[in-house]
N, C-alpha and C positions, 0 to 999 in steps of 0.2 A: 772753825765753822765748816760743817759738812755741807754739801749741796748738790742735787741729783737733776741733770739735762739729761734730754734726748737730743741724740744726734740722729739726722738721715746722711746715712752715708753714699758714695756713689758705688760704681760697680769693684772696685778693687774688694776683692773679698779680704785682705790682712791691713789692719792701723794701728798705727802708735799713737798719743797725744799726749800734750806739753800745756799749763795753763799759764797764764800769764796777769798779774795782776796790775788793773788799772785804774787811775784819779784822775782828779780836773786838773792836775799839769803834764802828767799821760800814763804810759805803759812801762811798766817797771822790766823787769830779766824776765823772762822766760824758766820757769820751775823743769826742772829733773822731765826726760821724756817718761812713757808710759812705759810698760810691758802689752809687747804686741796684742790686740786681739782680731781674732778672725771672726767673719759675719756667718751664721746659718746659709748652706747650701739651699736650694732650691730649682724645681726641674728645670731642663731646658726651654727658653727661652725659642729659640732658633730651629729651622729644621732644614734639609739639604734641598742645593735648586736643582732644578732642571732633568728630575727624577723619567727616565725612558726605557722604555721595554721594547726590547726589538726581537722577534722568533730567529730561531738557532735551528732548528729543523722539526721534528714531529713529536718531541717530549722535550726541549730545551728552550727556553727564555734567558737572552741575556738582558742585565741590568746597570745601567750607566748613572752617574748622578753629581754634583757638587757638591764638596762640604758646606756645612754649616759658618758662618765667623765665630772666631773663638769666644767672643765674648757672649754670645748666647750660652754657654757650656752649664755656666753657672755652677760646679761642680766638677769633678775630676771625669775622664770621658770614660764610658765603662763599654762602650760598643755599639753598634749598631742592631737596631732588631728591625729582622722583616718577616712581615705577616704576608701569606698571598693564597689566596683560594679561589677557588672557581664556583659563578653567581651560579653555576646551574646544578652544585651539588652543596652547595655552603658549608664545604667543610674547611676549616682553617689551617693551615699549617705554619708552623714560626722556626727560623732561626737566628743565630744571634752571630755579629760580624765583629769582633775585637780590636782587628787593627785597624784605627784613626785613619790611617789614609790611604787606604784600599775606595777607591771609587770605581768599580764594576766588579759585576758578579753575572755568573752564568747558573742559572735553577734548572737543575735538570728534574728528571724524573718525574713527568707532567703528562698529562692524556694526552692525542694526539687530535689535531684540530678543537680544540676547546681555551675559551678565551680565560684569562686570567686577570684577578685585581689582584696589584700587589700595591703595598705601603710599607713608609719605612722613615723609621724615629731613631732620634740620639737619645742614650741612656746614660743619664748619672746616680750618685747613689739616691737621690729623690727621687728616682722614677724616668716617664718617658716624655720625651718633649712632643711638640706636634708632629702631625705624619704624614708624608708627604706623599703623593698615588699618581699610580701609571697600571693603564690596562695594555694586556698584549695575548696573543691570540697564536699557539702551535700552528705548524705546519697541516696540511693533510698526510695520510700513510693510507696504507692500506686496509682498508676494514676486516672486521672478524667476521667469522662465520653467521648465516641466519642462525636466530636465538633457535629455531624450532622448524621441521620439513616433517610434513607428515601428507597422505593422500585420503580423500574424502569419497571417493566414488571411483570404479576401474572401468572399464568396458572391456570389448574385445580387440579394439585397435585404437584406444584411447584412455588416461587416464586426468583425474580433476587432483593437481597438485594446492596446496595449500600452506604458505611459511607466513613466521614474521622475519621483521627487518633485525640486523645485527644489534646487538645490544652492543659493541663500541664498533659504530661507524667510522669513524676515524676521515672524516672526511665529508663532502656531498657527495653521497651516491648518487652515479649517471647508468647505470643498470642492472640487471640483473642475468644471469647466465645458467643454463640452466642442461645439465650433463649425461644424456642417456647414453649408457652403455649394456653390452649383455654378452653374453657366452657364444662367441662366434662371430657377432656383429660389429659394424664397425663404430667407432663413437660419434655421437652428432651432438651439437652444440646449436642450442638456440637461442635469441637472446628476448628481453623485453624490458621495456622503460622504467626506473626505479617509480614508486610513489610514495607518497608517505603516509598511504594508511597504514592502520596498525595490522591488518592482515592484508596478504597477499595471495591472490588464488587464478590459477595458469591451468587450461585443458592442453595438454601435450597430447597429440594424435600422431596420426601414421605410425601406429606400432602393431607390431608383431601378433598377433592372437596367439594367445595362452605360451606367454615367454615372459620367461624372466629377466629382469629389467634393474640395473644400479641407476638411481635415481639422483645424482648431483646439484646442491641449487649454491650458488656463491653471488656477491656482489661484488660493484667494482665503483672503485673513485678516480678522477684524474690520475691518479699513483699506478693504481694497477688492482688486481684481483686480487680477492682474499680468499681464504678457505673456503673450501664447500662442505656442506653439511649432506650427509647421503640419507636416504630409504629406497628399500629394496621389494620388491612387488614384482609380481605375476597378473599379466592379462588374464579376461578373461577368455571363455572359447568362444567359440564363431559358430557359426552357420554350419551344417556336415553337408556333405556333397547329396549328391542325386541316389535318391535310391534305382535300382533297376526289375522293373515288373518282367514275371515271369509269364504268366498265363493268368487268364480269369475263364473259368469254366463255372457249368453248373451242378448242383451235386444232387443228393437224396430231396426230392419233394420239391425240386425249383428253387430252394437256395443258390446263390452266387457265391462261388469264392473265389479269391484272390490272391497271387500268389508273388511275392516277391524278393528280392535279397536287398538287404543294406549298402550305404554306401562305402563304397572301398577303405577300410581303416586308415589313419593317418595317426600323427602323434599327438592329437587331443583326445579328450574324455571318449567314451563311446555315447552313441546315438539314448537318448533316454525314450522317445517314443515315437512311432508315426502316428501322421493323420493322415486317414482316408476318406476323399472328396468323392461325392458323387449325386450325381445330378439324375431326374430324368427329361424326357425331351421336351417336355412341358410345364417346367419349373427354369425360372429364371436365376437363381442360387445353387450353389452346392455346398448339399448339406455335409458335415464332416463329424466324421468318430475320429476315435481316437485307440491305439493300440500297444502296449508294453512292444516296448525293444529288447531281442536277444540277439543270442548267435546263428548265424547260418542263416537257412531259409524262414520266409514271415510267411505265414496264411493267418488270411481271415474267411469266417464264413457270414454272408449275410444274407437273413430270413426278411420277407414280406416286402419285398423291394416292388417298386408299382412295375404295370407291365408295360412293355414296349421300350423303345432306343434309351439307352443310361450310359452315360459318362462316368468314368474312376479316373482319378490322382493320387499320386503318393506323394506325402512330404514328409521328409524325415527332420525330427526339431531336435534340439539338444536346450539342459538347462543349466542358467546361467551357477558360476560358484560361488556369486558374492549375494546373489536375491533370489530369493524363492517365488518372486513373482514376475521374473526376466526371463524370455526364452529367446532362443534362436534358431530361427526357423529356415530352414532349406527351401531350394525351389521346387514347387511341382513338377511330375514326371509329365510327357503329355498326354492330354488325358485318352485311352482308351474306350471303345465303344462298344457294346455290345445288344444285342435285342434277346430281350426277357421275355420269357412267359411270365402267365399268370402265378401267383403266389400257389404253390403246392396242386401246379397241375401236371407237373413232372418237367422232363429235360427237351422233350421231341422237338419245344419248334425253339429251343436258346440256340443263336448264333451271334459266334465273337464277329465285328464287323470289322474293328480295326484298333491294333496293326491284328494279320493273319497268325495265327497260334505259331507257323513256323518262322517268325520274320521279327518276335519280339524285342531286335534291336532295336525296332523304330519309337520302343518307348522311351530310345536316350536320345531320340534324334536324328540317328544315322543307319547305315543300312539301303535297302534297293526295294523300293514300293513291290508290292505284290501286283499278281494279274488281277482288278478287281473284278472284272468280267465273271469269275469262276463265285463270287460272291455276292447274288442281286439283292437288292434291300427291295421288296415290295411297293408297290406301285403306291397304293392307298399312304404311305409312309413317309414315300420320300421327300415331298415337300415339306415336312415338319423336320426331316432330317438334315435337309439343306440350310433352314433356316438356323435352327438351332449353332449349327459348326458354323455358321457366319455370325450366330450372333453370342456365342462362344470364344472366338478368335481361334478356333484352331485349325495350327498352321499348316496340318496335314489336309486340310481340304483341298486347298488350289494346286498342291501336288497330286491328291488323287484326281482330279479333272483334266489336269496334262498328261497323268500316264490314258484316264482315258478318252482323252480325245486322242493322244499318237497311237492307241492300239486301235481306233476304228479309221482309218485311212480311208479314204470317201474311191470312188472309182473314177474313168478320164469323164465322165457325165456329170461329176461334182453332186451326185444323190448316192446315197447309202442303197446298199442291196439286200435285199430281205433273203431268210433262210432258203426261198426257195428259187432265187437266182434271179427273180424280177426284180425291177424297182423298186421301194417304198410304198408307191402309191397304188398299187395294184396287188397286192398279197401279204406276205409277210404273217403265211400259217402257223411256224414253226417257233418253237421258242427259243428264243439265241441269250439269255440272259439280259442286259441295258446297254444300249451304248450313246453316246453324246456326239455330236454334232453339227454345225451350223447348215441346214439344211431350210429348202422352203416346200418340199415337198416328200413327207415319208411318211411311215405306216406306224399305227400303233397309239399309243397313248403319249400327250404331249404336256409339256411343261416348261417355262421360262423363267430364268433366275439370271437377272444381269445381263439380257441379250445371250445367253446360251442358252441354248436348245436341250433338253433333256429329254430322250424319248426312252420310257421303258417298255418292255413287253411283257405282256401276261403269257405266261410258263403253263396253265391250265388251273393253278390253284384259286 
């Protein structure tokens, strides 16, 4: 009689069996045992305990763990497999561990400050059993260079830098550092707070006009510095110095001209053009032209200028090298005076008033006042003339009123003496040119401006 059981067997994967025939007085021998058979493998069951990741420096994880109990194997052991990638790029990487009782491992070659999942299964030849996980997190290092340095805008002692942050930070960046150097110069280092925008943009100032500039930007982690990334840039030019006026006379038909030289060359661009201001005594603005710049001496000529007292300034401007719509403009000279005739009724009555034709230092400033005595501005005038240089700001006024009050010295009577040796108050036929002084009783024609006393005298014209 044939007859076909299922057996559930337990875990021994190899059995023998023996049957034994039995009736109602009992169990007879025991028949011939079997020929072994083995049960179908299947995966692991089991997986290891106490699975830990602990960082080894700035690209090393080490890995510790327990085996398995053998009896989960289910199959012959074929090794260990570990998978571990990092959540912020999810790319996987696997390798495979053979020998049985190796419990730690050291994964090198991993980014630096970036955390890792790793997992890790027993393999037989059915495959992988479950998988057991530990996250662990590299050291900081030093970060790489900014991805990008490049500048957006120069000036003349100022440029607008603009990077992004390192593409492997390697760490939290805590700033940024930031490397001027140049040919001659010494290097300066300046620093400012990391952020985490994705652009970064810094005005670096206090620099040189029109110098070349090695431009370094780096970041830094707890660890320390990483590379800098350079751009190399030239300021722009500056301001040009003072021009110096020469003469302003008048020429054919009552034309004005003007005469002046450039400012002292230096090692930027040359001057691209002046402006000439000029005012007269009864306009509250100056008006301005403008005139190409060369070499040597400048003239201009100007036709139909109103008549009476006028002001001139020279400024010399330069243009910028990065915008065609940037200049840089110099100081005004001080302005110059002079009294005009009428438009094309000739030269006879144009006098320069100030500075004196011989004394043209005083258009930079310095220099030794003239005797104004030898130069009267008319009577009918001089109040428009006064007002205007006060309401002008220039600064040559209150020094021409000290030189001429110390050239009229009063007598021991404390009253001025007229040309013809009396007092003030009783003559004074002769014409002595103007003189100023704080007087209560003198000759002539009088005027007040600020508690000073202004007396001129009519000459016969």
């Amino acid at each position: 009689m044939n007859a076909l059981y299922g057996l559930r067997c337990g875990l021994t994967p190899v059995y023998s069996f023996r049957v034994t025939a039995v009736n109602a007085v009992g169990a007879g021998p025991p028949g011939q045992p079997s020929f072994p058979v083995q049960t179908l493998r299947e995966a692991p069951s089991g997986q290891v305990a106490d699975l830990r990741a602990v960082s080894r420096g700035a690209t090393a994880v080490q890995l510790t763990w327990r085996p398995a109990p053998p009896s989960t194997l289910h199959g012959e052991f074929l090794g260990y497999q570990l998978t571990y990638r990092s959540p912020a790029t999810g790319t996987n990487r696997s390798l495979v561990i053979t020998e049985q009782n190796v419990t730690a491992l050291v994964v090198s070659g991993l980014e630096a400050y970036t955390e890792y999942l790793f997992s890790l299964a027993i393999r037989n030849p059915r495959g992988l059993g479950p998988a057991a996980m530990a996250t662990g997190r590299t050291r900081q290092s030093v970060p790489g260079a900014p991805a990008s340095v490049r500048y957006t805008d120069v000036g003349s002692s100022w440029v607008l830098l603009m990077w992004t942050p390192p593409a492997q930070r390697n760490g939290m960046l805590l700033r940024y550092c930031i490397n001027i150097s140049g040919v001659g110069l010494p290097a300066e280092l300046r620093w400012l707070p990391a952020s985490e925008d994705r652009w970064l943009q810094h005005k670096v100032d206090r620099l040189n006009p029109f110098t070349f500039y090695n431009v370094g930007v780096l970041a830094e982690t707890s660890v320390g510095r990483g590379p800098a990334r350079h751009v190399r840039l030239r300021t722009d030019t500056s301001s040009p110095g003072l021009p110096l006026v020469l003469d302003i006379s008048c020429v054919k038909d009552g034309a004005t001209q003007v005469r002046w030289l450039g400012p002292p060359p230096d090692s930027q661009p040359a001057v691209s053009f002046f402006t000439i201001g000029y005012r007269n005594e009864r306009d509250r603005k100056y008006q301005l032209t403008r005139t190409p710049a060369g070499l040597g001496e400048h003239t201009i000529i100007m036709h139909n200028l109103d008549e009476g007292m006028t002001y001139f300034k020279i400024q010399a401007v330069r243009r910028s090298r990065y915008s065609r719509s940037t200049v840089y403009r110099g100081v005004f000279t001080e302005p110059w005076s002079a009294l005009l005739p009428r438009p094309r009724a000739g030269c006879e009555r144009f006098r320069l008033i100030h500075p004196r034709p011989e004394d043209s230092t005083l258009a930079v400033g310095v220099g030794v006042l003239p005797d104004w005595r030898q130069e009267a501005i008319p009577a009918h005038m001089f109040a428009g003339y006064v007002r205007d240089l006060r309401r002008g700001a220039d600064a040559g006024f209150w020094k021409e009123m000290a030189a001429i009050d110390g050239a009229a010295a009063p007598p021991a009577n404390g009253h001025h003496v007229g040309a013809n040796g009396t007092n003030g108050t009783n003559g004074c036929t002769k014409p002595v040119g103007f003189v100023a002084r704080r007087c209560d009783a003198c000759c002539g024609r009088w005027g007040e401006y600020d508690g000073l006393m202004l007396n001129v005298l009519k000459d016969g014209r």
